[in-house]
C-alpha positions, 0 to 999 in steps of 0.5 A: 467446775460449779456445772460439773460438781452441781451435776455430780452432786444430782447424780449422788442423789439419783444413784441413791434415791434410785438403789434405795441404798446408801452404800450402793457401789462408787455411790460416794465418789460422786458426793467428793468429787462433786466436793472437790470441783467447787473447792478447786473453783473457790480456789481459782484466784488464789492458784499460783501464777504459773498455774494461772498461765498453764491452766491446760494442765487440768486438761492432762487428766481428761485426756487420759480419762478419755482415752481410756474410755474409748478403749472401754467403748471400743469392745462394747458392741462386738458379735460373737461368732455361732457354736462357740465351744463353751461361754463363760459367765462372769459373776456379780455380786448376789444378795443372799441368793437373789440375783442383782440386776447386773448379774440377770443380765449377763445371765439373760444374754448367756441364756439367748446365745444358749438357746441359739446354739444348743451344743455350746457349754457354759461354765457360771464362775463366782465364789461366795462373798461378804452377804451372799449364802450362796456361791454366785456360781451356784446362783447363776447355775439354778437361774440356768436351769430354771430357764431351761438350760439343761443342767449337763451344759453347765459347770460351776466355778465357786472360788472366784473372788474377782475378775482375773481369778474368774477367768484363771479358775475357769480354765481349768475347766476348759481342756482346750484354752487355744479353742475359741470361748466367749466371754459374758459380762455386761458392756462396760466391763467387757474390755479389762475382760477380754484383756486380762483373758489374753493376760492370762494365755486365752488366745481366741476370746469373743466378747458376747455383751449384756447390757447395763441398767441405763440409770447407772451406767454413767457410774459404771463406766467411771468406775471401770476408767479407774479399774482400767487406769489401775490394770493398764498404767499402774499394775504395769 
């Protein structure tokens, strides 16, 4: 427990050195949960005899974290099939009206398979947030087209607040939700994706994979176990 919490306690200070931000996302789990492994092992002699003599309850939740995290690594490597119809980029959050690095990458692969397969459509799908000027939509679109997509191939979805509502809102722009449609997130976010797509009556989804900036991706992928634990177990 003094290993775990002194790690997450290094990885608070990359995260934040790295971002240049202190509010960055999850940024703060990291500090408590670095907290909380060095009480609970100051409090190790002081458990009660029951719990001292079944210390494998405290493996029940690493199971679960770890399951699910097969899950989320389980739909991080797929490989769309060519001429998809149409793709759809999920949004992420814009600075004003700069592109974040999550968002350029998911942006950067949609672009790669575009320009591979020149009659497929793409709707962009993102509204406007607390600090962006712009809808992400409406971002993810210029970033397109200053990148040669040609401006009929693409259209916007600007209401979207969240992941299921990128999904919902974009079906209305597609005639045919039974046809097949690809869907463009980053790795780590591809699972809960192309689950709440099935939710939402998608019947044949393919994931098309962008890749996550390798210094947070240890934080992306605890944060999407606790979005996945919520949709998956709680939100049942």
């Amino acid at each position: 427990m003094i290993y775990l919490g002194v790690f997450c306690f290094i990885y608070y200070m990359v995260i934040q050195v790295y971002t240049k931000r202190r509010n960055s996302t999850f940024l703060l789990f990291w500090f408590i949960a670095g907290m909380v492994c060095l009480i609970l092992e100051w409090l190790r002699p002081h458990y009660p005899d029951w719990l001292q003599s079944n210390t494998w309850i405290f493996l029940i939740p690493w199971c679960v974290f770890v399951v699910i995290e097969i899950f989320i690594c389980s739909a991080m490597f797929q490989v769309p099939a060519q001429n998809l119809p149409c793709i759809i980029v999920l949004g992420a959050q814009i600075r004003g009206t700069a592109i974040t690095n999550s968002l350029e990458r998911r942006l950067t692969k949609a672009i790669e398979y575009l320009n591979e397969n020149p009659n497929t459509r793409v709707i962009v799908s993102g509204g406007q947030g607390n600090g962006e000027s712009i809808s992400e939509a409406e971002a993810m679109a210029a970033y397109l087209e200053v990148h040669g997509i040609e401006p009929e191939r693409i259209r916007q979805e600007n209401h979207s607040t969240s992941t299921e509502e990128n999904l919902q809102f974009s079906q209305k722009l597609i005639s045919d939700i039974t046809a097949p449609v690809g869907i463009v997130t980053n790795n780590f976010h591809m699972y809960r994706a192309l689950r709440t797509a099935r939710k939402l009556g998608f019947t044949q989804t393919a994931g098309i994979p962008a890749s996550s900036n390798p210094v947070l991706f240890l934080n992306y992928m605890v944060r999407e176990f606790f979005a996945c634990f919520y949709h998956l177990v709680l939100k049942r």
